[in-house]
TORTOR-333383 format. One line per field, with one value per residue: residue in three letters; chain; x, y, z of N, C-alpha, C, O, CB in turn. Coordinates in pm, whole numbers, plus 32768, in hexadecimal, padded with zeros to 4 digits. Glycine has a CB too. Layout:
<atoms>
code	(ALA / ...) $
unit	(A / ...) $
neast	(X / ...) $
nnorth	(Y / ...) $
nup	(Z / ...) $
caeast	(X / ...) $
canorth	(Y / ...) $
caup	(Z / ...) $
ceast	(X / ...) $
cnorth	(Y / ...) $
cup	(Z / ...) $
oeast	(X / ...) $
onorth	(Y / ...) $
oup	(Z / ...) $
cbeast	(X / ...) $
cbnorth	(Y / ...) $
cbup	(Z / ...) $
</atoms>
This chain:
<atoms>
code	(UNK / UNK / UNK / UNK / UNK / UNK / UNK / UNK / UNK / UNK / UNK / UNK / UNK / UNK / UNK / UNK / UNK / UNK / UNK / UNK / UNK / UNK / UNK / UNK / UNK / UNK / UNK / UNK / UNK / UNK / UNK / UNK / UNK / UNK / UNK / UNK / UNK / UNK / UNK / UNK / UNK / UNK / UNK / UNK / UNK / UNK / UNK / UNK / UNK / UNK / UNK / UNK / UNK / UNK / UNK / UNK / UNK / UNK / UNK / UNK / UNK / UNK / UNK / UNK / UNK / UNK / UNK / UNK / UNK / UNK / UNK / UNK / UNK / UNK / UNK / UNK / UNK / UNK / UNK / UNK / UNK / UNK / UNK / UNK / UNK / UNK / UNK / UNK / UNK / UNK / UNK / UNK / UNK / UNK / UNK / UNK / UNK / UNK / UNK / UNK / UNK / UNK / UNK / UNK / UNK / UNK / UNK / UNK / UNK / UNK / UNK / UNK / UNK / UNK / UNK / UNK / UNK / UNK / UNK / UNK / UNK / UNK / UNK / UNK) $
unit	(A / A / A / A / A / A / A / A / A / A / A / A / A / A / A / A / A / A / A / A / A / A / A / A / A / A / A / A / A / A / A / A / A / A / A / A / A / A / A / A / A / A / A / A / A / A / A / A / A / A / A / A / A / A / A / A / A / A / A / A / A / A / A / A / A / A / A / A / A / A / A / A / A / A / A / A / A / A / A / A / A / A / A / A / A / A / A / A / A / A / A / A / A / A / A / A / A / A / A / A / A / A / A / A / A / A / A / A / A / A / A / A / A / A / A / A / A / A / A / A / A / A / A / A) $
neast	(DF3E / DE78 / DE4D / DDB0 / DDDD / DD3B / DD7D / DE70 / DEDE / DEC3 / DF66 / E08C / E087 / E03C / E141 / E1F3 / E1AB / E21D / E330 / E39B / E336 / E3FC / E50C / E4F6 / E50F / E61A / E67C / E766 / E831 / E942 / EAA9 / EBBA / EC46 / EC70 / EBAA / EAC7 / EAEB / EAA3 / E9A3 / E8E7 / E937 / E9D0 / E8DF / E880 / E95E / E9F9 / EAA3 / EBB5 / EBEA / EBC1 / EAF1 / E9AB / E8BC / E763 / E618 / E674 / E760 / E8B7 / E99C / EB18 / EBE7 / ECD2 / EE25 / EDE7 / EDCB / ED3E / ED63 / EE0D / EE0B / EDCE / ECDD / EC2B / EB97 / EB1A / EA8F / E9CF / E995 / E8DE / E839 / E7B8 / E78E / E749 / E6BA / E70F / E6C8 / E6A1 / E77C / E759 / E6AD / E6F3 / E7F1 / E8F9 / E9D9 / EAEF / EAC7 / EA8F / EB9A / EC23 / EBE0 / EBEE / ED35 / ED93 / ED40 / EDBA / EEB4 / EEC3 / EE9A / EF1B / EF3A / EFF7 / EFFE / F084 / F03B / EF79 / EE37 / ED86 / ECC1 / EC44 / EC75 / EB9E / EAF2 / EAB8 / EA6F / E980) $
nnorth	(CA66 / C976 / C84A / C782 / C628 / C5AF / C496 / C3E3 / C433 / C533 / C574 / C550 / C5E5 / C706 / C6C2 / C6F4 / C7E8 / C86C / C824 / C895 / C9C6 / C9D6 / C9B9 / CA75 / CB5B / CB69 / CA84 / C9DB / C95C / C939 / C952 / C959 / C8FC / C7E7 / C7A3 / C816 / C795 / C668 / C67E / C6ED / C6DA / C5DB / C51E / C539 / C53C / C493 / C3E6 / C3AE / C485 / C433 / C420 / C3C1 / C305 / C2F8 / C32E / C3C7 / C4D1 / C4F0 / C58B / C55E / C5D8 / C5AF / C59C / C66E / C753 / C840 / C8D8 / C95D / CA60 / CB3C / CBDA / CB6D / CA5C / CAEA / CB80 / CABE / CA5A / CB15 / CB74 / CA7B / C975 / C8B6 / C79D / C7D9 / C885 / CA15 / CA6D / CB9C / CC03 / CB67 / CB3D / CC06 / CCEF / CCB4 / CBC4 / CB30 / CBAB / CAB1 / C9B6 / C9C2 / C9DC / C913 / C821 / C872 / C832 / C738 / C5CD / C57E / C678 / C7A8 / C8AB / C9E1 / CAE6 / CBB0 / CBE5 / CD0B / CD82 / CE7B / CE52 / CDC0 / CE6B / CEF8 / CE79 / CE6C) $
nup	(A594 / A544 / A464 / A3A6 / A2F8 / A22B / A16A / A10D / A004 / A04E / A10B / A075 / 9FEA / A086 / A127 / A065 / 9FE4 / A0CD / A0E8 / A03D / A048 / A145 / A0A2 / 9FF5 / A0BA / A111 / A186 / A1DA / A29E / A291 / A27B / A211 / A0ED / A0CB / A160 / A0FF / A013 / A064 / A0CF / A038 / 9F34 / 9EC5 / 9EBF / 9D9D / 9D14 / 9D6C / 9E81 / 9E30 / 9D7F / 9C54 / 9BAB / 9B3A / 9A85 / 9A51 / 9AF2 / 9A95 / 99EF / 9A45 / 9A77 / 9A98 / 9B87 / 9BA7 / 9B57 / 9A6D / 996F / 9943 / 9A2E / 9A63 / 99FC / 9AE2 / 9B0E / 9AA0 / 9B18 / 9C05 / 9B8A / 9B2A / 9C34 / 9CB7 / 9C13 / 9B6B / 9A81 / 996B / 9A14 / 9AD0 / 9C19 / 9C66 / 9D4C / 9DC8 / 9E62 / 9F5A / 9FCD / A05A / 9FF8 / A04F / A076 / 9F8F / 9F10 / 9FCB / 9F50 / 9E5B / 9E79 / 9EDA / 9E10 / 9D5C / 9D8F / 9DF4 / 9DCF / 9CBF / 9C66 / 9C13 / 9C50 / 9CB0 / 9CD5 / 9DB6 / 9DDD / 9E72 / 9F6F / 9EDC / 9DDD / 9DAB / 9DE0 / 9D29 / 9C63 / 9C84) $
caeast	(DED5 / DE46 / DE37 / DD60 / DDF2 / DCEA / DDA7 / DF0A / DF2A / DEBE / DFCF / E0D3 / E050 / E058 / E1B4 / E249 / E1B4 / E25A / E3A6 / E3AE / E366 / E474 / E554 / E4CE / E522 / E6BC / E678 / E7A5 / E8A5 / E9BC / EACC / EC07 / EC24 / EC3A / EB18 / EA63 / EAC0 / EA71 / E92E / E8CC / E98C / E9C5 / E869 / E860 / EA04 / EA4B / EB27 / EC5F / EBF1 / EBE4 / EA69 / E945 / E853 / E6D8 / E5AE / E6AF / E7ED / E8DE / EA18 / EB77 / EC37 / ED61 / EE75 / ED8A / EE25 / ECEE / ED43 / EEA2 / EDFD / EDA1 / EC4A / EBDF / EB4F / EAF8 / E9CA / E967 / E931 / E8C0 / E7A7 / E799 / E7D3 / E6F1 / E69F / E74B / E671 / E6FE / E79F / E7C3 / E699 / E6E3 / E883 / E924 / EA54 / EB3A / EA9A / EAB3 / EC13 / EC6D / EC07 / EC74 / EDAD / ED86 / ED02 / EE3F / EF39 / EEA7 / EE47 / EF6B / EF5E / F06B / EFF8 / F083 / F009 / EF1A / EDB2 / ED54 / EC02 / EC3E / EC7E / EB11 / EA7E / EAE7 / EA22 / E8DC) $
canorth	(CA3E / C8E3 / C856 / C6DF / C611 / C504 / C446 / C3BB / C47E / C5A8 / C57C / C549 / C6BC / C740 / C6AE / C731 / C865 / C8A9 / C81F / C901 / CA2D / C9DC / C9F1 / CB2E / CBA6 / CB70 / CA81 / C995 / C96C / C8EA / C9D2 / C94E / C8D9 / C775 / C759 / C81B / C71B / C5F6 / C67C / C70E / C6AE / C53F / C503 / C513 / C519 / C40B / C3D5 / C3BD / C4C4 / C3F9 / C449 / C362 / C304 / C29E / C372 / C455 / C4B0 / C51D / C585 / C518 / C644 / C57C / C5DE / C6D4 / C7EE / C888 / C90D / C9A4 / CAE3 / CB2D / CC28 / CAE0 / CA1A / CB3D / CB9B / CA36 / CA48 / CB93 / CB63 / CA17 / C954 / C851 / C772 / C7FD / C8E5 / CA67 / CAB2 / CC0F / CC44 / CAFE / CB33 / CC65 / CD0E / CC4B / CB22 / CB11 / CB6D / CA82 / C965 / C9D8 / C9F5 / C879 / C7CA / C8AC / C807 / C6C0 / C57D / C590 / C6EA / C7D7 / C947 / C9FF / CB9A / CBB3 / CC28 / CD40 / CDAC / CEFA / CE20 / CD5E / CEC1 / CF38 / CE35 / CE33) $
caup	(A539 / A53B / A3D4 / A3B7 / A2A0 / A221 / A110 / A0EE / 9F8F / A073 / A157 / A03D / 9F9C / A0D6 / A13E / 9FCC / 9FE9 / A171 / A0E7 / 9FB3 / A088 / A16C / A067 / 9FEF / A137 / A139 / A234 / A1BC / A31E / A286 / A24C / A1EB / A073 / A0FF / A1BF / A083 / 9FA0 / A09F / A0FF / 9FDB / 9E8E / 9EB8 / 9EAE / 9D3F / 9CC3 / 9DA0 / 9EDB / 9DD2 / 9CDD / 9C06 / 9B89 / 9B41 / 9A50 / 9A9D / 9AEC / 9A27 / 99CE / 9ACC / 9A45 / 9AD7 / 9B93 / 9BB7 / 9AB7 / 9A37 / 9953 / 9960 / 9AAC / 9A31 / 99F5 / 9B95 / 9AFD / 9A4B / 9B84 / 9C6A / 9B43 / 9B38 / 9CB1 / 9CAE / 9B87 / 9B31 / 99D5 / 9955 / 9A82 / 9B7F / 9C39 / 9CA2 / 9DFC / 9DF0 / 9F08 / 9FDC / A00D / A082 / 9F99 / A080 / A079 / 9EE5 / 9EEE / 9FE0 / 9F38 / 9DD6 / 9E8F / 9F05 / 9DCF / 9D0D / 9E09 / 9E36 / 9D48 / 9C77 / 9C0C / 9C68 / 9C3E / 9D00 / 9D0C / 9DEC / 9DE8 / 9EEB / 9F34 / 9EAE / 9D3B / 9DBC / 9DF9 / 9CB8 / 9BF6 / 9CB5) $
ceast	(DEE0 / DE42 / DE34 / DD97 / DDBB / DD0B / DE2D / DF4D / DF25 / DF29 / E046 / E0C1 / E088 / E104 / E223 / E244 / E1FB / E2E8 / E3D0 / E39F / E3F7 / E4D5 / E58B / E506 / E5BB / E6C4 / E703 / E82B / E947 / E9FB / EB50 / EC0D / EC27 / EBE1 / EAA7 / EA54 / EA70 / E9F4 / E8D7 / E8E7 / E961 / E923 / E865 / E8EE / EA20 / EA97 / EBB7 / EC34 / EBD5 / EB40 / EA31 / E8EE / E79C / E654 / E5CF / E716 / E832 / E961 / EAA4 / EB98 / ECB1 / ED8F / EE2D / EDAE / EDEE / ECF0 / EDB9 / EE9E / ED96 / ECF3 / EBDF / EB59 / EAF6 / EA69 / E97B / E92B / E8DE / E7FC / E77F / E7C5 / E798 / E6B1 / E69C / E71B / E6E5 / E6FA / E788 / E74A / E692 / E7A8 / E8B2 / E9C3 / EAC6 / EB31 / EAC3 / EB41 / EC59 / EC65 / EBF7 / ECF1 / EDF7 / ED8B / EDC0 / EE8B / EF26 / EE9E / EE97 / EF9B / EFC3 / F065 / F012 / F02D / EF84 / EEBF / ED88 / ECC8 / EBF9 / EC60 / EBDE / EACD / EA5E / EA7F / E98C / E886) $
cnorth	(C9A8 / C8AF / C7A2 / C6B8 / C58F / C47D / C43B / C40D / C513 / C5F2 / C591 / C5B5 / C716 / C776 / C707 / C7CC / C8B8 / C8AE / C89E / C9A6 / CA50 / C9EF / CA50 / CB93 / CBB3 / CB13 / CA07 / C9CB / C95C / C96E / C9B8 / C926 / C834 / C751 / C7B5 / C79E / C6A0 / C620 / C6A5 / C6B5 / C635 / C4F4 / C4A3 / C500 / C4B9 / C413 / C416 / C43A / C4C9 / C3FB / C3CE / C372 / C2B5 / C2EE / C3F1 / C46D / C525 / C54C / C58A / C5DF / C642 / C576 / C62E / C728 / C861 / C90F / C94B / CA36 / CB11 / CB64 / CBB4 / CAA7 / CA95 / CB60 / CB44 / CA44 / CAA9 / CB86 / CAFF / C9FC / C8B9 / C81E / C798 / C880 / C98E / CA5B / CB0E / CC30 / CBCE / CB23 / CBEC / CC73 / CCC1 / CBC9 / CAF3 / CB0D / CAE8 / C9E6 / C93A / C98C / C937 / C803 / C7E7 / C86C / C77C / C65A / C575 / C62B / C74F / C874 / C9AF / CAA1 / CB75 / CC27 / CC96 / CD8A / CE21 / CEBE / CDEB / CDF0 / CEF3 / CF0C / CE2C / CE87) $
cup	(A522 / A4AB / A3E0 / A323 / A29F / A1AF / A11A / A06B / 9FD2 / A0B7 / A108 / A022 / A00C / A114 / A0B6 / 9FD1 / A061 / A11E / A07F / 9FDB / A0F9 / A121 / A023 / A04A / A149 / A1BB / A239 / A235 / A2F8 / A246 / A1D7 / A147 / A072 / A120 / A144 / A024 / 9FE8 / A08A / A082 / 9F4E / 9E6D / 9E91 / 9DEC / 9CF0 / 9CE7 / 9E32 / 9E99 / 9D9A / 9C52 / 9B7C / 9B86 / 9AB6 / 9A5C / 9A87 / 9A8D / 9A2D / 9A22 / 9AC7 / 9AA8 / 9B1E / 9BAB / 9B46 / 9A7C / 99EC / 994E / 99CB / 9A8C / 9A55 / 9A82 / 9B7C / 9ACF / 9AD5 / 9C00 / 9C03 / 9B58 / 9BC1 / 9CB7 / 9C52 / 9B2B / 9AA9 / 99D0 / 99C9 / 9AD4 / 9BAB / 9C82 / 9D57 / 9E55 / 9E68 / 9F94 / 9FED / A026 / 9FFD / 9FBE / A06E / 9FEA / 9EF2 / 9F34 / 9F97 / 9EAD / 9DF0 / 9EA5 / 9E91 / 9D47 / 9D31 / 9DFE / 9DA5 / 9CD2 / 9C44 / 9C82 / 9C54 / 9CC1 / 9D2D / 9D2D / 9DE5 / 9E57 / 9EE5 / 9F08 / 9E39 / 9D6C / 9DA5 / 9D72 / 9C1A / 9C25 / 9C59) $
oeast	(DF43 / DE2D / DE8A / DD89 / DDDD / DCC3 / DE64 / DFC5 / DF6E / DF4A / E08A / E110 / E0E9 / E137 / E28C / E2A1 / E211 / E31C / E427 / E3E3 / E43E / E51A / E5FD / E524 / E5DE / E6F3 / E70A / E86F / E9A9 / E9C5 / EB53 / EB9D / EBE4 / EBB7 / EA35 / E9F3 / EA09 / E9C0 / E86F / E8A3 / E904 / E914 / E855 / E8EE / EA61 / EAD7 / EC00 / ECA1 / EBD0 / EB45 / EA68 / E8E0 / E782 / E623 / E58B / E754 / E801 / E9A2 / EA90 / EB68 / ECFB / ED52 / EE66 / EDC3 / EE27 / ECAE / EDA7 / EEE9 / ED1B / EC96 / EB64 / EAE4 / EA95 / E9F4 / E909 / E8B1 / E86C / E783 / E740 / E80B / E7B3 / E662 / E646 / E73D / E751 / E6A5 / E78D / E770 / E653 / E7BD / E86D / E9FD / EB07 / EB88 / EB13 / EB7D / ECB4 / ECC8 / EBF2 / ED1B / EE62 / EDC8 / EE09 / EED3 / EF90 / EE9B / EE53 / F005 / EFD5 / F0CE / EFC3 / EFF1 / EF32 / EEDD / ED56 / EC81 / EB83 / EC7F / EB9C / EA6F / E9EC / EA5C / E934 / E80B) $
onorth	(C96F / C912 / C757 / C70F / C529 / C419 / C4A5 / C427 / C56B / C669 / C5EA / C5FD / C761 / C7E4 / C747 / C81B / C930 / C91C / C8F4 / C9FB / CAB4 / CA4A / CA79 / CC07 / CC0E / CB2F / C9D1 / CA31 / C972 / C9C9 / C9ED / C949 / C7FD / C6E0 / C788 / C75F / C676 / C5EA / C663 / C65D / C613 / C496 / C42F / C4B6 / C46E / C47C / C475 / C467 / C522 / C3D5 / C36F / C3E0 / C23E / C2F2 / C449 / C422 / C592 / C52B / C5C6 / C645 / C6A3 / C558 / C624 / C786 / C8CE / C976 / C9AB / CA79 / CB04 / CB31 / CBAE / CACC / CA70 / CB5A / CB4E / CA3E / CA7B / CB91 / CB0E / CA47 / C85D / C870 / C790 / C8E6 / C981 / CA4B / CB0E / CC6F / CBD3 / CB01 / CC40 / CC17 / CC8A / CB74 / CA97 / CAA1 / CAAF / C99E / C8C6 / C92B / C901 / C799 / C79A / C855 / C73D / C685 / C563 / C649 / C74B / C8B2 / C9C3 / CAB9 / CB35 / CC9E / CC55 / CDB7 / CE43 / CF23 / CE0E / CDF0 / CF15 / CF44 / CDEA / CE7D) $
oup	(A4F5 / A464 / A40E / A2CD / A2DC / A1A4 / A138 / A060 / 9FA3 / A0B0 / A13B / A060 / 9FFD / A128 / A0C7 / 9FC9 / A059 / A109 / A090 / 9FA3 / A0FF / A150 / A00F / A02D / A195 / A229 / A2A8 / A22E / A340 / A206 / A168 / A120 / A01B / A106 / A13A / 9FF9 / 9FB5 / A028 / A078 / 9F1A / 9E23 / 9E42 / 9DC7 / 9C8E / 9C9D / 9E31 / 9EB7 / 9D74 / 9BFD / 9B07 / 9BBE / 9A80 / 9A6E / 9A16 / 9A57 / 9A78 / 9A3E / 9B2A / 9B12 / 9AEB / 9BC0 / 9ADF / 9A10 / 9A38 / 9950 / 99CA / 9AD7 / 9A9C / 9A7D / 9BBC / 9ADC / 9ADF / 9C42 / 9C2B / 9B85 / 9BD4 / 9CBF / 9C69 / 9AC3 / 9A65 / 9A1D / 99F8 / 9B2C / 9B6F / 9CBB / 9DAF / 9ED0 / 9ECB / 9FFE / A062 / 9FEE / 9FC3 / 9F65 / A05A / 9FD9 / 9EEA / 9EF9 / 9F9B / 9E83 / 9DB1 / 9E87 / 9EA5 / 9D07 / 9CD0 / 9DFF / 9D32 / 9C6D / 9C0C / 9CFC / 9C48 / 9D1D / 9D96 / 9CEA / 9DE5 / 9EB3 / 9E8B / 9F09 / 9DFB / 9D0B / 9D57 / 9D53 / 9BB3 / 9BEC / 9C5C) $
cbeast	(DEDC / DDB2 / DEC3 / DC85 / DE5E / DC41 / DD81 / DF11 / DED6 / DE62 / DFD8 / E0E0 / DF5C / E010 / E1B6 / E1F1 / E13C / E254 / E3D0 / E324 / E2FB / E48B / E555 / E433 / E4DB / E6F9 / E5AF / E7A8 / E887 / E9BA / EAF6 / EC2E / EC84 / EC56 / EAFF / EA8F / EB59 / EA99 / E926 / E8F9 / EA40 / E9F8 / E813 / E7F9 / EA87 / EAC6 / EB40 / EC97 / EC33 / EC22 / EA52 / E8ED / E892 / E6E9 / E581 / E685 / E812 / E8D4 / EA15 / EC01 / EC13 / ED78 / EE93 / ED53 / EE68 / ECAB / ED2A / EEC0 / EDC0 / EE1E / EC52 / EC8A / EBD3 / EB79 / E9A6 / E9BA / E96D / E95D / E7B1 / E729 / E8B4 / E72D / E6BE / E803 / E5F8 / E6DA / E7F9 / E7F7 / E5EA / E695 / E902 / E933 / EA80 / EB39 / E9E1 / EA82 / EC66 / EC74 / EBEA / ECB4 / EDAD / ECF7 / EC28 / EE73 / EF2B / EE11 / EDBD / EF42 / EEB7 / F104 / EF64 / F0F5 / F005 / EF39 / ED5A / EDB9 / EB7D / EC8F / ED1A / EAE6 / EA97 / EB92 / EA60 / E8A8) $
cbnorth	(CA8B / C8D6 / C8B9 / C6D6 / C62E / C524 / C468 / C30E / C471 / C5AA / C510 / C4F9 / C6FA / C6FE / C608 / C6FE / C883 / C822 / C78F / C8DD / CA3F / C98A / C9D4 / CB4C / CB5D / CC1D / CA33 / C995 / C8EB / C84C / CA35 / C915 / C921 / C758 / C7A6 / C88D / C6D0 / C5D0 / C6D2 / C775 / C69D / C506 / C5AC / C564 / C569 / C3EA / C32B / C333 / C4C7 / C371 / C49A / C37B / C2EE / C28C / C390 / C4DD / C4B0 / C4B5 / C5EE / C4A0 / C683 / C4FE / C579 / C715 / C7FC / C835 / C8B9 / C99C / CB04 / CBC3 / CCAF / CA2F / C9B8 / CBC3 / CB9F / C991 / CA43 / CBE7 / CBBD / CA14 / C958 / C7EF / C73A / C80B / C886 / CAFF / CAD1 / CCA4 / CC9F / CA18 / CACE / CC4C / CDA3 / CC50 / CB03 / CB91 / CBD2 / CA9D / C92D / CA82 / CA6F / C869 / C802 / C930 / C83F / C6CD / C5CC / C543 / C741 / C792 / C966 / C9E0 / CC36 / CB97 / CBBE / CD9A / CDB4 / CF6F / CD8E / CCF1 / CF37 / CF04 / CDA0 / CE55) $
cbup	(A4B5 / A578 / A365 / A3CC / A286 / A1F9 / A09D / A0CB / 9EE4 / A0AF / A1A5 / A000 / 9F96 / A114 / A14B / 9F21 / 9FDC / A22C / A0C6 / 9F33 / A0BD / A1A1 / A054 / A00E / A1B6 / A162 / A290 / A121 / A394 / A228 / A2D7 / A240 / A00E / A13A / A2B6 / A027 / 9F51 / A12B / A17A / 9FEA / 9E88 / 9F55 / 9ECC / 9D10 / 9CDA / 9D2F / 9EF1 / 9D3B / 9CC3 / 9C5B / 9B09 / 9BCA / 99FD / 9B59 / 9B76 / 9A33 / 9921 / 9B32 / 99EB / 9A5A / 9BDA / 9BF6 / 9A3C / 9A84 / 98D8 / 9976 / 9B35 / 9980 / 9959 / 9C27 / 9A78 / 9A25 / 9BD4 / 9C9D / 9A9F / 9B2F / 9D37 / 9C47 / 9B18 / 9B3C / 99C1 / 9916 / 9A9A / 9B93 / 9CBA / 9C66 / 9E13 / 9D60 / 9F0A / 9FA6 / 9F84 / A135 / 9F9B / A0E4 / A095 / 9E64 / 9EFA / A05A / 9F87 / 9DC7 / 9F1E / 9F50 / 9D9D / 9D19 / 9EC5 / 9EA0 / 9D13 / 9C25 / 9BC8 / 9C37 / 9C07 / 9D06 / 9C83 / 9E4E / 9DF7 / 9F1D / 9FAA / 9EEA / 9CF6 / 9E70 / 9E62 / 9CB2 / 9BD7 / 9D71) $
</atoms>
């Protein structure tokens, strides 16, 4: 299917609305909890972690104590929390824990018990 786009704001609509189904779709490649955060995360926490403030507030995940309690972060991705839009039908149960498991480990913080997607399934 052919689809003619006669305006530049048409194209932008268009383009938003494709990307936003793709994500709908689980179509997110990255598996590891590294290449989630890169490709994903960083966007709006940062490279470091370290969060941001600007179009909006971005909170740090480095040193975090937030994240202490492992069920904590897996909802946020899962179903969102203020800003931050839900996951639970663009990542796979794996995919969440692994980069729980990543963000837990990484950035100063030192948690260790790990997330498995049978704790991700648990909360969907």
């Amino acid at each position: 299917m052919k689809m003619i786009v006669t305006s530049m704001a048409g194209l932008l609509l268009f383009s938003a609305a494709a990307s936003a189904q793709e994500v709908r779709a689980g179509s997110f490649p990255q598996q590891t909890g590294q290449e989630i955060f890169k490709g994903v995360c960083q966007g709006c926490h940062m490279p470091d972690a370290m969060g941001a403030t600007g179009a909006g507030t971005y909170p740090a995940l480095a040193n975090n104590p937030h994240l202490q309690v492992a069920g904590y972060p897996v909802g946020v991705i899962l179903h969102g929390q203020k800003a931050m839009p839900w996951f639970s039908d663009s990542f796979s149960d794996e995919q969440v824990a692994n980069v729980v498991n990543y963000v837990r480990t990484h950035f100063g913080n030192h948690y260790t018990d790990m997330v498995t997607a049978a704790d991700v399934k648990k909360q969907r």
